[in-house]
C-alpha positions as CSV (number, residue, x, y, z in Angstrom):
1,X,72.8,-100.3,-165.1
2,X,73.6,-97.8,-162.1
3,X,76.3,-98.9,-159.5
4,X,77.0,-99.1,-155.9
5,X,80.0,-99.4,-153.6
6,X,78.9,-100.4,-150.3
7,X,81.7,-100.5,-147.7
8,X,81.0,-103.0,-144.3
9,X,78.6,-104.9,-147.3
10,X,79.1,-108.4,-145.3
11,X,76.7,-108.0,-142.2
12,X,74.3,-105.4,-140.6
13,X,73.2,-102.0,-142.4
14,X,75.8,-102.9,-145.2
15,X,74.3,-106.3,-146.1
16,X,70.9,-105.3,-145.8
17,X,71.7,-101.9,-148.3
18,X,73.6,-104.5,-150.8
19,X,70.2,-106.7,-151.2
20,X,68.1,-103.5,-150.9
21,X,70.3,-102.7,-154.5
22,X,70.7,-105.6,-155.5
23,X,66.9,-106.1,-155.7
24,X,66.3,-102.8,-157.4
25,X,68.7,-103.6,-160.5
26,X,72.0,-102.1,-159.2
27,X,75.5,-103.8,-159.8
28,X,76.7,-104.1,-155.9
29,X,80.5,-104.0,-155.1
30,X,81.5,-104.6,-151.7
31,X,84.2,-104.1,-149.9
32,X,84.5,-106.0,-146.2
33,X,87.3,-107.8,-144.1
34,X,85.1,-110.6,-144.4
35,X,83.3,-112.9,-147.0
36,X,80.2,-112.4,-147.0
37,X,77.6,-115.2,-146.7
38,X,75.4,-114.6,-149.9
39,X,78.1,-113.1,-152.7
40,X,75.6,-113.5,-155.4
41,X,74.7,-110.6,-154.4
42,X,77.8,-108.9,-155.2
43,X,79.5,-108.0,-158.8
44,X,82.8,-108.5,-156.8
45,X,83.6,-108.3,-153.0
46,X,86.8,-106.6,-152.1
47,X,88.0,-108.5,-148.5
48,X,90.3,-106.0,-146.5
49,X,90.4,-103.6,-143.6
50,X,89.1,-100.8,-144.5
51,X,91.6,-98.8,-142.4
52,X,94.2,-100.2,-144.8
53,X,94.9,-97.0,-146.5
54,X,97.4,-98.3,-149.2
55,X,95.2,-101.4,-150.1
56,X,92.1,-99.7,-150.0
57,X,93.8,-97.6,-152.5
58,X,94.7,-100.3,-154.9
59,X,90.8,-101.4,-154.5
60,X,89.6,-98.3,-155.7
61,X,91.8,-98.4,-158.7
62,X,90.7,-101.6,-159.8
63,X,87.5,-100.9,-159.0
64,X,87.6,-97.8,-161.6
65,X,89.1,-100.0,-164.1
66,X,86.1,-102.0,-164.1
67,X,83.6,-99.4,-163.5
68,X,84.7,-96.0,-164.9
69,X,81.9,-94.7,-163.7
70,X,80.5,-94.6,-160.3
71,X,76.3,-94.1,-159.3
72,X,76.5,-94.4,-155.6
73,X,79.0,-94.7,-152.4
74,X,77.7,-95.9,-149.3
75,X,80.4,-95.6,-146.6
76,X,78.8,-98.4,-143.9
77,X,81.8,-100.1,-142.3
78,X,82.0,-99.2,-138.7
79,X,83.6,-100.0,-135.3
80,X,82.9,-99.6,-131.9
81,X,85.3,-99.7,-128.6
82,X,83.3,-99.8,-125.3
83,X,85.6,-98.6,-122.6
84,X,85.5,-95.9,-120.6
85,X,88.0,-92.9,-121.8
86,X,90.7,-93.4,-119.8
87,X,91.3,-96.5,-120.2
88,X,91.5,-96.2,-124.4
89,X,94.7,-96.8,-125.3
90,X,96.3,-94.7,-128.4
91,X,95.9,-97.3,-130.4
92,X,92.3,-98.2,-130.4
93,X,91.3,-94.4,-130.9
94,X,93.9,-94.3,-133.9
95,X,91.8,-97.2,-134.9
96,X,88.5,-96.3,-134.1
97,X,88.8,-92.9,-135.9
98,X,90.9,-95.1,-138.9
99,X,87.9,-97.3,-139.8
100,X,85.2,-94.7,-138.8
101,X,86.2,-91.3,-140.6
102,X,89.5,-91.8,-142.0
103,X,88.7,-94.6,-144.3
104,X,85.2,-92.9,-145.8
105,X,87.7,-89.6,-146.2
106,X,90.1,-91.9,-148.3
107,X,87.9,-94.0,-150.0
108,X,85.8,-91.0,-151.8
109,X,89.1,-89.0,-152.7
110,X,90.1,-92.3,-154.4
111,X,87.0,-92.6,-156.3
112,X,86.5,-89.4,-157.2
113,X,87.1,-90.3,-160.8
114,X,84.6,-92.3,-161.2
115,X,82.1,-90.4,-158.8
116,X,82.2,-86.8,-160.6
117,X,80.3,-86.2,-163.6
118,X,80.8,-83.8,-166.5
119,X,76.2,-85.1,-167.1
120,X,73.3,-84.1,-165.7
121,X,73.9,-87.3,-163.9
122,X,74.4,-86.3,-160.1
123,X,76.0,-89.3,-158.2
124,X,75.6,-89.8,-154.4
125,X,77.5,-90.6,-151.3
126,X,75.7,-91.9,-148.1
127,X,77.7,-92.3,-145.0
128,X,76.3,-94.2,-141.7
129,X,76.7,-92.2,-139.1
130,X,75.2,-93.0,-135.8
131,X,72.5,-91.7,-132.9
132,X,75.7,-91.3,-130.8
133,X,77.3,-89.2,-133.0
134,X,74.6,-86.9,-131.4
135,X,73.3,-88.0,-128.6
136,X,75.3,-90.9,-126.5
137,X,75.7,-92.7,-123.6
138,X,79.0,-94.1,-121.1
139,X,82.4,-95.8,-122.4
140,X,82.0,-94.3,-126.1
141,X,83.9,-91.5,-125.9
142,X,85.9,-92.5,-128.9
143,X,82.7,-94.2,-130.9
144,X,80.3,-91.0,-130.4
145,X,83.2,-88.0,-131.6
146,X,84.3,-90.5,-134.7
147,X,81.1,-90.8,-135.7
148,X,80.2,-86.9,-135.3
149,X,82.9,-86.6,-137.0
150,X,81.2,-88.4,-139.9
151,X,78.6,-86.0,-140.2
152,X,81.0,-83.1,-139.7
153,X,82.9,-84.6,-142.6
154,X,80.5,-85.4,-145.0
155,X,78.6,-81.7,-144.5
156,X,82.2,-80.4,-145.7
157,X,82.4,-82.9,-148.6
158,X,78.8,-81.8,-149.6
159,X,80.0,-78.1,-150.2
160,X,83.3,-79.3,-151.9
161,X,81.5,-82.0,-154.2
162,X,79.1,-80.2,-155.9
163,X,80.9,-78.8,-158.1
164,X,81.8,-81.9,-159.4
165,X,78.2,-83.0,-159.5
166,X,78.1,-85.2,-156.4
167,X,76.0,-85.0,-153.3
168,X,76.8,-86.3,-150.0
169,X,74.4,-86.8,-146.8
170,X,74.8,-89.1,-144.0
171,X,71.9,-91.3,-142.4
172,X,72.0,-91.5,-138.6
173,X,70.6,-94.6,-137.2
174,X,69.4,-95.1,-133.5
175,X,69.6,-99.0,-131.8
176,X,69.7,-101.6,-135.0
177,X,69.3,-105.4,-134.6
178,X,72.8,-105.9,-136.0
179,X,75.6,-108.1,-134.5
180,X,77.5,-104.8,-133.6
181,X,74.3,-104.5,-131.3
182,X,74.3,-108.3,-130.4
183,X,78.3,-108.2,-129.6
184,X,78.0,-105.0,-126.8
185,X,74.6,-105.8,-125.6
186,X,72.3,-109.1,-123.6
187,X,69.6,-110.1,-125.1
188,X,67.9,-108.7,-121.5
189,X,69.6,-105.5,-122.4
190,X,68.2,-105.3,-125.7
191,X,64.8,-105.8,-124.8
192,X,65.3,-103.2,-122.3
193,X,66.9,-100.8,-125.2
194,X,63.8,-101.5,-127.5
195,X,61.1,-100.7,-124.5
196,X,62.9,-97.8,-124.5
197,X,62.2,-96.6,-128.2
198,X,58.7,-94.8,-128.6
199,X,58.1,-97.8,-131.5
200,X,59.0,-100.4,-129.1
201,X,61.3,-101.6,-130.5
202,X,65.0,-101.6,-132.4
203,X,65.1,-101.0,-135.9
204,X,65.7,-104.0,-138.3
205,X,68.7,-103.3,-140.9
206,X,66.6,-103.0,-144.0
207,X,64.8,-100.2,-142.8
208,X,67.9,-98.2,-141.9
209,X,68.6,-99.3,-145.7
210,X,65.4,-97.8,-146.9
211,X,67.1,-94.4,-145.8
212,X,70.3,-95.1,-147.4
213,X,68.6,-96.4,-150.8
214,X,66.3,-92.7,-150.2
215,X,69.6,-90.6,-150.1
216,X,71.5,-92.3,-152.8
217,X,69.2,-92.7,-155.4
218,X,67.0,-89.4,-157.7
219,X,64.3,-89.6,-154.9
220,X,66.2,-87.0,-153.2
221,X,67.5,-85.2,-156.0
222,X,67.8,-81.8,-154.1
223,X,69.0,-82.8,-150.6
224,X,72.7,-82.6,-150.2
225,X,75.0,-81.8,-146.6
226,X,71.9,-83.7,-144.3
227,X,72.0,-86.0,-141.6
228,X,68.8,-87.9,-141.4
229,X,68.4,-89.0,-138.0
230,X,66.3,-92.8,-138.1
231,X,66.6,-93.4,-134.4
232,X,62.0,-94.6,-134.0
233,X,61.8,-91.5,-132.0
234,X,64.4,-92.0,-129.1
235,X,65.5,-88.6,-129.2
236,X,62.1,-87.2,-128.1
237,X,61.8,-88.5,-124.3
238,X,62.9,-86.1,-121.7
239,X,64.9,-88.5,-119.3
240,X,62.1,-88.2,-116.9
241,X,60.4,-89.9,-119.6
242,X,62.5,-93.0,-119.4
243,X,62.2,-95.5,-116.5
């Protein structure tokens, strides 16, 4: 039986990747700050902050003690400040960068162990970037550069990795019907976002998942250091394009 780590595995992107694995076979282990809703999905469900460097150390020990080895790691757990830049405070881009690019740096050197492989048994990471992490928009300033940050990190990892056998990409989704969407955004502004999209519409998480599942799994066998942009085409209008 393969297995899967999913970080952020209680709502959004992360739940919709745990089922998406769950369905196909896979023992899913999550890790969240909160329960989540269905845990029979789950082998076990870690609950902490994933910024908590010295916890999410112990995690990943126990975790190797009950899996020694390690299929897939898909970083998901995100947050998002909107504020414009002067009025961050230290502390909430110390955070921001914490749970965004910090946390997927010290997760995979802590489960390293149980991600390399001396096989012909490649494992995978996937980390969830995000759309603004190349293009973006006003009061992000520390959401967009964590999150290209991501990508910057995981293209390094990919180069360092393979000689232990594991690859590392990131998927890069556009607007997702997720409550990190629902929490920043009206439901007018929504539909506005979705008219927006040359699909018409904002992704739904399990497609986003279908990505992840792409990237982590043999089906993409020879694809390591990529971003793989799923944004339905928003990056293709000109801004005349957009009323």
């Amino acid at each position: 039986m393969s297995t899967v780590v999913i970080t952020g595995c209680s709502s959004g992107i992360g739940l919709a990747s745990a089922e998406k694995f769950h369905s196909k076979g896979w023992k899913v282990i999550g890790i969240d700050k909160q329960k989540p809703k269905d845990g029979g999905l789950f082998a076990k469900v870690y609950i902490a902050d994933i910024s908590d460097e010295g916890k999410i150390a112990d995690i990943c020990m126990d975790i190797q003690k009950e899996s020694s080895k390690l299929d897939s790691l898909i970083l998901s757990a995100a947050t998002q400040i909107v504020k414009p830049f002067e009025e961050l405070s230290t502390d909430e881009w110390d955070y921001t960068y914490d749970v965004n690019v910090k946390s997927a740096w010290n997760i995979i050197k802590c489960l390293m162990p149980a991600l390399q492989s001396s096989d012909e048994e490649w494992a995978s990471i996937v980390a969830v970037s995000s759309i603004h992490g190349v293009v973006t928009s006003h009061g992000l300033a520390s959401y967009a550069s964590s999150k290209a940050a991501l990508i910057g990190l995981i293209r390094s990892l990919a180069i360092e990795l393979a000689p232990h056998k594991v690859r590392a990409n990131a998927v890069v989704p556009g607007a997702v019907n997720t409550p990190m969407l629902s929490d920043h955004l009206s439901e007018t502004q929504i539909r506005k976002l979705a008219s927006r999209q040359l699909l018409g519409r904002v992704a739904r998480p399990e497609e986003i998942a279908n990505s992840i599942e792409f990237l982590a799994t043999t089906d993409s066998s020879y694809i390591t250091g990529q971003y793989l942009i799923v944004d339905g085409g928003v990056q293709m209008l000109l801004a005349t394009e957009v009323d």
